[in-house]
C-alpha positions in Angstrom: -13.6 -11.0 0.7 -10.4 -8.6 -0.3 -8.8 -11.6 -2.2 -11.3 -10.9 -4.9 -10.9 -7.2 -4.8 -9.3 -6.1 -8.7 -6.8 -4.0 -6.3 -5.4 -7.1 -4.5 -2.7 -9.3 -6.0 -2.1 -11.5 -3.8 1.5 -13.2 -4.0 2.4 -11.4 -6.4 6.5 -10.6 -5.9 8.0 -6.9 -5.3 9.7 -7.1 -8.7 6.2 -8.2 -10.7 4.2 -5.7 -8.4 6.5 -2.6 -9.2 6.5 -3.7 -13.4 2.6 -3.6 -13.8 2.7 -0.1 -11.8 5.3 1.2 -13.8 3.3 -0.3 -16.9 0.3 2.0 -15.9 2.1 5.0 -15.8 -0.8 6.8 -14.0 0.5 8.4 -10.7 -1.7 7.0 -8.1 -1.8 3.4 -9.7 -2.1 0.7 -6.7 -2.3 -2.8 -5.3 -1.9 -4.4 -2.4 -0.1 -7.8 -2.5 1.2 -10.1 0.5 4.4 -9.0 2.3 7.5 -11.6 1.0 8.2 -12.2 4.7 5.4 -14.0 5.1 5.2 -11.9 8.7 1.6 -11.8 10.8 2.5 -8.5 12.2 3.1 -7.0 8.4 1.3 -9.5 6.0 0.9 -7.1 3.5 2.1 -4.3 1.3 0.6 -1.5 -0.5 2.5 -0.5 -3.6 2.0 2.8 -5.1 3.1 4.4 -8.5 3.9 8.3 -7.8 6.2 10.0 -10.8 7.9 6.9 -12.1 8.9 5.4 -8.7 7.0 2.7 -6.5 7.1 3.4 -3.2 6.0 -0.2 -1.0 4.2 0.5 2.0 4.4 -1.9 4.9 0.8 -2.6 5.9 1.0 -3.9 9.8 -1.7 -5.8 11.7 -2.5 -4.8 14.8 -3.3 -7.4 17.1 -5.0 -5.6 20.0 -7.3 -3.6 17.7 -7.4 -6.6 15.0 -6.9 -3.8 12.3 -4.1 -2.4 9.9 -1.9 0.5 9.9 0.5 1.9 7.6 4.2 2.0 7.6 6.4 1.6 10.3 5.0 1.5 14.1 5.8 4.4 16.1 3.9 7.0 14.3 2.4 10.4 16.0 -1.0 10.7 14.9 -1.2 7.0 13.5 -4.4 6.3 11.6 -5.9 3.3 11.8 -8.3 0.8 9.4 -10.5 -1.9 10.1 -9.9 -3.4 7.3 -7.8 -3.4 3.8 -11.0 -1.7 1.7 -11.1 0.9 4.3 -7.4 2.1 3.8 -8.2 1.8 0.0 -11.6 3.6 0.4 -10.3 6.3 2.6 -6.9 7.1 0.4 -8.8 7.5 -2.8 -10.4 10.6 -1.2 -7.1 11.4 1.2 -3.7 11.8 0.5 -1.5 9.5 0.7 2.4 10.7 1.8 4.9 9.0 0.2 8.3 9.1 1.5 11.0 8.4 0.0 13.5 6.2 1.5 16.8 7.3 0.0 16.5 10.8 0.3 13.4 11.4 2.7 11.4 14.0 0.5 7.9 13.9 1.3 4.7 13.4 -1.8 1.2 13.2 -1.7 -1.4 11.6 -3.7 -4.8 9.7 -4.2 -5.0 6.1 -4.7 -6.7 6.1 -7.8 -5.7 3.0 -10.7 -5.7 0.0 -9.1 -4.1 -2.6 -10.3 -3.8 -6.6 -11.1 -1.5 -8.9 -12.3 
């Protein structure tokens, strides 16, 4: 199971999640924790470290496919994952964009420090 992963933090808060990244201080440095709101369609979050600044990325469960997505729904060119290893899995070999949400610039990187609390 994921819940024993050394990526996965379970209920770990935003606030704790984004302190042990910015404690790493490696760009790429990861985890994926449960979503605060507690919400079936987005249960959990994937927090990544990229030059000094988490960026939380909603992970949403599809029902219809019973797999995840990332970010928000809508997407052209969605990709999708059966399960939370195989976002992890497939991010540490392809880039990951990162956007910003205050001012929209666009990043890439590799998932590649996880992390635990």
């Amino acid at each position: 199971m994921f819940q024993e992963k050394e990526w996965f933090a379970g209920n770990c808060n935003r606030k704790t999640a984004e302190d042990l990244l910015l404690q790493i201080n490696k760009d790429g440095a990861f985890l994926i924790r449960r979503s605060s709101a507690q919400n079936a369609r987005q249960p959990y979050t994937l927090a990544v470290l990229y030059r000094q600044k988490v960026y939380n990325i909603p992970i949403r469960f599809l029902e219809e496919t019973r797999g995840y997505a990332l970010g928000k729904e809508g997407k052209k060119n969605e990709e999708f994952f059966s399960s939370l290893q195989e976002i992890i899995s497939h991010h540490k070999n392809n880039q990951l964009l990162l956007i910003d949400s205050k001012s929209q610039a666009k990043h890439t990187t590799y998932l590649t420090h996880p992390a635990h609390p």
